[in-house]
Legacy VTK file of the C-alpha trace (Angstrom):
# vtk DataFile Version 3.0
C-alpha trace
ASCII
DATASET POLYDATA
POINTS 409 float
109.982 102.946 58.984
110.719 104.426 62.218
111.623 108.134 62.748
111.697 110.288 65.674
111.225 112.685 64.278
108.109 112.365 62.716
106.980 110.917 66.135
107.652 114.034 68.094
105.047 115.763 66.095
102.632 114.472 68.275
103.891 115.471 71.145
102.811 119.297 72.263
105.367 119.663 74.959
108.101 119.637 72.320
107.062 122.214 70.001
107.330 125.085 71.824
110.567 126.644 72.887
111.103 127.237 76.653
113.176 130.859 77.157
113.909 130.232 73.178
115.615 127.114 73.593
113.976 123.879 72.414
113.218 120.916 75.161
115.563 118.205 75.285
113.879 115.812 77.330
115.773 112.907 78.612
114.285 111.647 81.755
111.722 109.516 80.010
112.317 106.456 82.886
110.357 108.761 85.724
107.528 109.759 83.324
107.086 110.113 79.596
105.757 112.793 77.831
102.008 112.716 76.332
101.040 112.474 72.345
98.343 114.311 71.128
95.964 111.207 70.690
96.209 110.431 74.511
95.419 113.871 75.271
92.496 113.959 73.239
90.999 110.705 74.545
91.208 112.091 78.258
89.805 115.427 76.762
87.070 113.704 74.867
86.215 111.572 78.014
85.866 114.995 80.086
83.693 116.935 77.327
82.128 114.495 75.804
80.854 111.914 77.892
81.386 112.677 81.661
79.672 110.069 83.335
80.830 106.980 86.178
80.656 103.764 85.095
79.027 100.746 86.043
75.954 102.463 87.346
74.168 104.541 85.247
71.818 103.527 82.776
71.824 106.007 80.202
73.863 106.729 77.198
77.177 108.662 77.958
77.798 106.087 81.269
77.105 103.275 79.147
79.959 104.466 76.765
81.959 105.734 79.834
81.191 101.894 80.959
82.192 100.583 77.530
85.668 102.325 76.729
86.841 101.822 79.937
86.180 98.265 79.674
87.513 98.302 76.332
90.579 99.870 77.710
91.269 96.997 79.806
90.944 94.897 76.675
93.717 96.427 75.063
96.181 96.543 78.186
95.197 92.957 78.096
96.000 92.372 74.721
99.139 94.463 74.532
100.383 92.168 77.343
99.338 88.826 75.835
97.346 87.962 79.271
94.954 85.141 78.567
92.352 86.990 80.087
90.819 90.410 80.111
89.589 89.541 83.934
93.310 89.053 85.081
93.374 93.092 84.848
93.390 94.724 87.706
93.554 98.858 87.492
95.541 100.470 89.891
97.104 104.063 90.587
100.444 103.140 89.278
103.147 99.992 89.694
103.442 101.212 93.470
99.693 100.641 94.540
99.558 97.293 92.535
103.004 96.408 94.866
100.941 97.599 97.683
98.048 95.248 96.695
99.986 91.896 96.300
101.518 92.856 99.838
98.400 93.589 101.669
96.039 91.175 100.092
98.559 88.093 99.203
101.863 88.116 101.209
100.150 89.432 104.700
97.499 86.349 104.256
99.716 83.909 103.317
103.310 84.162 104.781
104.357 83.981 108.837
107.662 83.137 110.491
109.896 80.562 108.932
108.533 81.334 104.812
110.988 83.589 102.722
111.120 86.044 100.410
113.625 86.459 97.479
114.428 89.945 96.275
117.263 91.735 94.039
119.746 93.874 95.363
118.745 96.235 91.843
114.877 96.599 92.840
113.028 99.867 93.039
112.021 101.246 96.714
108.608 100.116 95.306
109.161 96.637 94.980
112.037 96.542 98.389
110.877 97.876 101.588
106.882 95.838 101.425
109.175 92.679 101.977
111.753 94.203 103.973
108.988 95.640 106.317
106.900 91.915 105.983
110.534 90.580 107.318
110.273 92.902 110.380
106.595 92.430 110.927
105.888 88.746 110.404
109.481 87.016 111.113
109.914 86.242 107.440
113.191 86.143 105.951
113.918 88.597 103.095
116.809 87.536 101.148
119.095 89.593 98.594
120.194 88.236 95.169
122.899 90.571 94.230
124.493 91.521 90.850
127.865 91.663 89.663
130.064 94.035 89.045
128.521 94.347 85.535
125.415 94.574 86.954
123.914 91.356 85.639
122.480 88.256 87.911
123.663 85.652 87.352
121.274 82.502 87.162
123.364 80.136 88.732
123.178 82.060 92.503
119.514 80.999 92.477
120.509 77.618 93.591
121.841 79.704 96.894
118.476 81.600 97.281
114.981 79.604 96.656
114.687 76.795 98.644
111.130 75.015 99.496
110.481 78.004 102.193
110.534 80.497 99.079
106.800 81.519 99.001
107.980 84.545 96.902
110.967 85.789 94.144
110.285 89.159 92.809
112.178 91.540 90.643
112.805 93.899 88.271
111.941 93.106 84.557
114.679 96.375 83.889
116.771 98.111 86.098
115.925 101.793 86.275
119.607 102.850 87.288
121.790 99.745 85.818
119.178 99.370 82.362
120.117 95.385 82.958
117.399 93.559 81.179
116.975 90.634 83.217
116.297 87.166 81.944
112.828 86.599 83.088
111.381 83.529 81.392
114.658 81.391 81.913
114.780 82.867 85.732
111.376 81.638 86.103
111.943 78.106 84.229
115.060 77.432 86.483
113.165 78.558 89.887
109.643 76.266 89.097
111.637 73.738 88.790
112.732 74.071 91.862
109.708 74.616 93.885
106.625 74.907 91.274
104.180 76.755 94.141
106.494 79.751 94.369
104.794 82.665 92.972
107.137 85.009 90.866
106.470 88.723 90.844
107.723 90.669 87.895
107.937 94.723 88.192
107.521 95.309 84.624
107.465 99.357 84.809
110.530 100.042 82.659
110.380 96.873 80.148
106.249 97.648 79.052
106.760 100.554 77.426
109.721 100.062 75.844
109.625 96.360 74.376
107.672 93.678 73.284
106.331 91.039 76.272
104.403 88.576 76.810
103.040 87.207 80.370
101.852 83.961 79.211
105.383 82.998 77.539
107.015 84.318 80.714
105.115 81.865 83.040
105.245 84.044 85.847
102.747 84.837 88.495
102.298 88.332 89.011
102.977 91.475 86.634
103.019 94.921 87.392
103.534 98.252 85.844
102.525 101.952 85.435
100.514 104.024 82.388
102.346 107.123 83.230
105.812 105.357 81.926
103.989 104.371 78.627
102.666 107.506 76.873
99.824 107.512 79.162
97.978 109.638 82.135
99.440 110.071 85.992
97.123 107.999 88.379
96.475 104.837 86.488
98.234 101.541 87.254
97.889 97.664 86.522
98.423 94.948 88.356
98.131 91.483 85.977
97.803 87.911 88.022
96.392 84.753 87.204
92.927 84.482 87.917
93.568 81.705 90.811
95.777 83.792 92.793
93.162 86.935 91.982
90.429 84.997 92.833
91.956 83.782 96.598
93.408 86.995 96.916
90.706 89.271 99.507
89.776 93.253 98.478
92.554 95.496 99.214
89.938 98.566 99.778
86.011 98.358 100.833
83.788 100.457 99.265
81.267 101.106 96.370
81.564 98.958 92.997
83.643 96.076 94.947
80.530 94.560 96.112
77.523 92.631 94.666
75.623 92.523 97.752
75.724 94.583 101.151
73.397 93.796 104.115
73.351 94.796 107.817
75.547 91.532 109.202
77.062 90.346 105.571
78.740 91.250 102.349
79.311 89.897 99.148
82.264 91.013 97.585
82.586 91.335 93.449
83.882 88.852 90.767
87.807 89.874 89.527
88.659 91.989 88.800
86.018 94.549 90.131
86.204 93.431 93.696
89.868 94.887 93.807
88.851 98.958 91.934
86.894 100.261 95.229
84.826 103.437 94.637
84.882 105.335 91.589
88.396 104.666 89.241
90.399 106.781 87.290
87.957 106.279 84.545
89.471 109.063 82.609
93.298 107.608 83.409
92.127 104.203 81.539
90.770 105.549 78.631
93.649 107.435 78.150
96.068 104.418 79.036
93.754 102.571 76.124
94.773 105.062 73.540
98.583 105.087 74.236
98.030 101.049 73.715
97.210 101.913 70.519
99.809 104.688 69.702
102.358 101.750 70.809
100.773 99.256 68.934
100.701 101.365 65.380
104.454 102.124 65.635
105.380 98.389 66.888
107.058 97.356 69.992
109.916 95.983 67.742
110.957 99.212 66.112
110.138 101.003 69.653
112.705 98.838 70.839
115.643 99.277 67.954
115.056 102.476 68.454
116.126 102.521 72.368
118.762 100.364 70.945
120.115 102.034 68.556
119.882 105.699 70.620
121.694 103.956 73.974
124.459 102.904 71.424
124.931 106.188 70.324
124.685 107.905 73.921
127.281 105.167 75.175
129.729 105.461 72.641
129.122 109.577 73.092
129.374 109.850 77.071
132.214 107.392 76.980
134.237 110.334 75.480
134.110 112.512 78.033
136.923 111.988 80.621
135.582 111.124 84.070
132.279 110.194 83.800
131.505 106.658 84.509
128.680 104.120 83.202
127.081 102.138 85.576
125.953 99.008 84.304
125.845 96.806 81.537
128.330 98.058 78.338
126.201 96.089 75.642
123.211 98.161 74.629
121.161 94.531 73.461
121.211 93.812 77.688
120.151 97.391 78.672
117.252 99.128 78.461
117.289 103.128 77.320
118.816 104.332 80.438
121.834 105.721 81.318
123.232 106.068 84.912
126.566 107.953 85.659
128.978 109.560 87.650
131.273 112.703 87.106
134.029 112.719 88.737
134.529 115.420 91.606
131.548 116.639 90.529
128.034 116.059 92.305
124.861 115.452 90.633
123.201 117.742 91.740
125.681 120.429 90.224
125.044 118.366 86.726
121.589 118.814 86.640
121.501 122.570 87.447
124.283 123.534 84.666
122.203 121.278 82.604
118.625 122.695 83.426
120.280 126.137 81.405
120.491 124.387 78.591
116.636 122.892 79.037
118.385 119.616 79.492
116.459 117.567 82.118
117.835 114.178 83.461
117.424 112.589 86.666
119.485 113.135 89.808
119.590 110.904 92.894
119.443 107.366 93.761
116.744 107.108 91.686
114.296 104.938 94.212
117.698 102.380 94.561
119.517 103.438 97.313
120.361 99.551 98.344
121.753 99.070 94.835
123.594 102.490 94.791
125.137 101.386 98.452
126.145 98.071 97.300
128.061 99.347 94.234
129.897 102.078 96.972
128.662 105.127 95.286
126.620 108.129 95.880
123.581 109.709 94.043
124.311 109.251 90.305
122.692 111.136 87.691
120.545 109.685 84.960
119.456 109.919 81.093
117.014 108.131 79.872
115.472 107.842 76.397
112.301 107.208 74.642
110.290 106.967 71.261
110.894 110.928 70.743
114.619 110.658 71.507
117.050 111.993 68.852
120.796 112.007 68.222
120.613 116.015 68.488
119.115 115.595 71.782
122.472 113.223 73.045
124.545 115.936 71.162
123.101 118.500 73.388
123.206 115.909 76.636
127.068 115.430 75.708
127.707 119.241 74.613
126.266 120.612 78.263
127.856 117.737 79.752
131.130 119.063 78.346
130.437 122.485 79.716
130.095 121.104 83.238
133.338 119.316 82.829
135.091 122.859 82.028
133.113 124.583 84.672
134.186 122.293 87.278
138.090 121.540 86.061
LINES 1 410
409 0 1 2 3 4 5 6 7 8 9 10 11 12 13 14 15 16 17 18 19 20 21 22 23 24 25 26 27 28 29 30 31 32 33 34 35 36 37 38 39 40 41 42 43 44 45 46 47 48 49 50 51 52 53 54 55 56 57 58 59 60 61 62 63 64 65 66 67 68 69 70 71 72 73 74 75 76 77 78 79 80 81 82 83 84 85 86 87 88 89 90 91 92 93 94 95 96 97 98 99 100 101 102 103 104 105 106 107 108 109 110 111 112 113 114 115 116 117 118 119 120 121 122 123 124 125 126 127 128 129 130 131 132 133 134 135 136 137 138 139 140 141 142 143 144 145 146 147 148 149 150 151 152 153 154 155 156 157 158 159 160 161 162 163 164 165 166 167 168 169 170 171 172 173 174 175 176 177 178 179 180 181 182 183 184 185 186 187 188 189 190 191 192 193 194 195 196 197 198 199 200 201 202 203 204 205 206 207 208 209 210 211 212 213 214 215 216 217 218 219 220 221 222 223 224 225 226 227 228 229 230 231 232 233 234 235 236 237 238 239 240 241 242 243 244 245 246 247 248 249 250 251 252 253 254 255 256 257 258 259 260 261 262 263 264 265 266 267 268 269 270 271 272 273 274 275 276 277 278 279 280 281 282 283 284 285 286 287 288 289 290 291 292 293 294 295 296 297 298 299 300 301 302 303 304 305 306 307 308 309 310 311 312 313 314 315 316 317 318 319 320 321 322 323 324 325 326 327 328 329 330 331 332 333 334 335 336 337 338 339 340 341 342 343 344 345 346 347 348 349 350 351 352 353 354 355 356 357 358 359 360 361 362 363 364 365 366 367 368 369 370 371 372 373 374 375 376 377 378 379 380 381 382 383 384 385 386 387 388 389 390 391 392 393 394 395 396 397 398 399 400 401 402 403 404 405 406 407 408
C-alpha cells in the first residue's frame, strides 16, 4: 500500500525544519527532491570506486564501467525500449532536444519540408524548430489547444501532410497538466504519412506514470533524471536504432571513436558515438538507483497517488474566490500540476507571501510563454506534486494561499 508518508522518510531535505517550520515542497515539475538511496549510490560511486569508464583496466573502472552500463539497462527497462543500445545519455531533456536538432533535423530537412509542433510545448522542445524555420526555410506549424486545454485529434487532418518530416510534442503539459493521447496521435498521423518521425518530450509523464515506447510506436523519446528522483546533469534521449544509427555525432571527442588517424576517423557503434568525452558517470548511476526506487513502489500507485492528491488540491483551490485553474478540470487527463491565477494579484507577490510559510511553487511562464500568450494571460503561478506530496502539504498551499487573498483584498 502506498503512503506518503512513509515515503518521505527517505527523503533528507524534509526532515529538518527550515527557521522551525517544516518544508512544504510543491514545485516537484522543475526538479524533485532526492531519496536517500540515490544519494548513496552517487556517494558510493565518489568514495568507493572513482574511476572513468571504458578505459581502464583495473578493478574499480571495470565496476565504474559495469554500473553505468547497468544503469542504462534499467532506464531501458523502465521504459520498455527494445533495446539497451537505443539509450543515449544526455545532460537533461534539453541537450537530447538539442541532439535530434543538430544531428537529425539540420541533415535532413531544407526549404519546402515542415515541422508540426503544439502551441503547449516547453521552450525546450519550441524555439530548435522555430529557429530551423528561420534558418533553413522550413515551415513550423502550430497545433493549438482548446479552451480546455486538450488537442483535439481531429485538427491533425489540418496539420501533417506528406511534407511533415516531423510532429513533436509534449507527453504532459508542464503548465496545463493535459496528458496527451500519444499512441492514438501517433496511430492516426502514420497512417497518414508512415516516414514521419514523431518526437515525444516525455519529461513530465516518466516520472510520474507508467509508459511504454514500444506500445507508443513513436520515433523519438526524451526526458530528464533530475525530474525522476534522480541527479542534475544526466539526460536520455531514446530512438530507434535506424534513426540512431543514420543520425552523425553531435560532439567529437574521446570515447565517440573506435579509430582516429591523421586524414580519417571512425566514429563508435550507438550509442557511444553520441556520449563524447568523459559522461556524467556519477549522474547515471544515480539515475539507475531512482529506477529502482520507482520500480519498488510501482508506477501504478505513483500514479493514483498524483491522482488522487490533484483531486484533492482542485477541489481545495477551487474554494478560494479568484483564483483560476488553467487547464483540464478532470484529474484522470492531468498530470500533478497545478497552474493558476489570482486575481489582481501577481505571481510574483504569491510566491513571496508564500516563501514565509516555506511554501515553494513555481512562478512565471514556466518555459511556455507561446501557450501562456495564446490563452491571453500573464505569468501564472504553479504547484506541482509528487510521490512525497501530502494532504497537509495542500492544506498549507491553500491556508497561505488564503492569507495572500486577505493581504491583497
Amino acid at each position: 500500500m502506498f503512503d506518503a508518508r512513509t515515503v518521505r522518510r527517505d527523503f533528507p531535505i524534509l526532515q529538518k525544519p527550515i527557521n522551525g517550520k517544516p518544508l512544504i515542497y510543491l514545485d516537484s515539475a522543475a526538479t524533485s527532491l532526492k531519496p536517500r538511496p540515490v544519494l548513496d549510490a552517487i556517494n558510493d560511486y565518489y568514495t568507493r570506486y572513482t574511476a572513468n569508464i571504458n578505459r581502464g583496466i583495473y578493478k574499480i573502472s571495470e565496476e565504474a564501467t559495469e554500473r553505468y552500463e547497468q544503469a542504462r539497462k534499467k532506464v531501458a527497462a523502465f521504459i520498455h525500449a527494445k533495446d539497451a543500445r537505443e539509450i543515449v545519455f544526455t545532460r537533461n531533456a534539453t541537450e537530447s532536444l538539442n541532439l535530434v536538432y543538430y544531428s537529425w533535423a539540420k541533415e535532413q530537412l531544407s526549404h519546402g519540408d515542415e515541422v508540426v509542433g503544439t502551441i503547449m510545448e516547453h521552450h525546450s522542445n519550441f524555439v530548435p524548430w522555430q529557429q530551423l524555420s528561420k534558418e533553413r526555410g522550413v515551415a513550423f506549424r502550430i497545433w493549438n489547444v482548446d479552451k480546455r486545454g486538450l488537442l483535439d485529434s481531429h485538427d491533425l487532418d489540418k496539420y501533417i501532410t506528406r511534407k511533415t518530416k516531423l510532429l513533436t510534442f509534449t507527453a504532459v503539459s508542464n503548465v496545463l497538466g493535459t496528458i496527451n493521447p500519444i499512441k492514438n496521435i501517433v496511430k492516426k498521423v502514420k497512417r497518414v504519412h508512415p516516414s514521419c518521425i514523431i518526437l515525444i518530450d516525455a519529461a513530465q509523464m516518466v516520472p510520474h506514470m507508467p509508459m511504454n515506447v514500444q506500445d507508443w510506436g513513436a520515433d523519438v523519446v526524451v526526458f530528464s533524471g533530475h525530474k525522476m528522483l534522480g541527479p542534475t546533469g544526466i539526460g536520455v534521449l531514446w530512438a530507434k536504432l535506424d534513426i540512431l544509427g543514420n543520425m552523425p555525432p553531435y560532439q567529437y571527442g574521446g570515447d565517440m571513436i573506435k579509430e582516429v588517424h591523421v586524414h580519417e576517423t571512425v566514429f563508435n557503434d550507438v550509442p557511444h558515438k553520441f556520449e563524447a568525452g568523459t559522461p556524467d558517470i556519477a549522474g547515471a548511476i544515480g539515475l539507475g538507483a531512482a529506477v529502482d526506487y520507482l520500480s519498488r513502489l510501482g508506477m501504478e500507485q505513483v500514479r493514483n497517488h498524483e491522482k488522487e492528491m490533484t483531486k484533492y488540491a482542485f477541489n481545495a483551490l477551487s474554494s478560494i474566490k479568484g483564483l483560476s485553474i488553467i487547464g483540464p478540470k478532470d484529474e484522470k487527463k492531468r498530470g500533478g500540476v497545478i497552474a493558476f491565477t489570482m486575481k489582481g494579484i501577481h505571481p510574483h507577490d504569491i510566491a513571496q507571501v508564500l516563501d514565509e510559510d516555506n511554501v515553494c511553487i513555481r512562478v512565471g511562464f514556466h518555459c511556455a510563454q507561446p501557450l501562456h500568450e495564446f490563452f491571453n494571460i500573464g505569468p501564472t503561478a504553479r504547484a506541482s506534486f509528487y510521490i512525497y506530496t501530502t494532504k497537509e502539504d495542500i492544506d498549507s498551499l491553500t491556508s497561505s494561499l488564503t492569507k495572500v487573498k486577505k493581504m491583497f483584498a
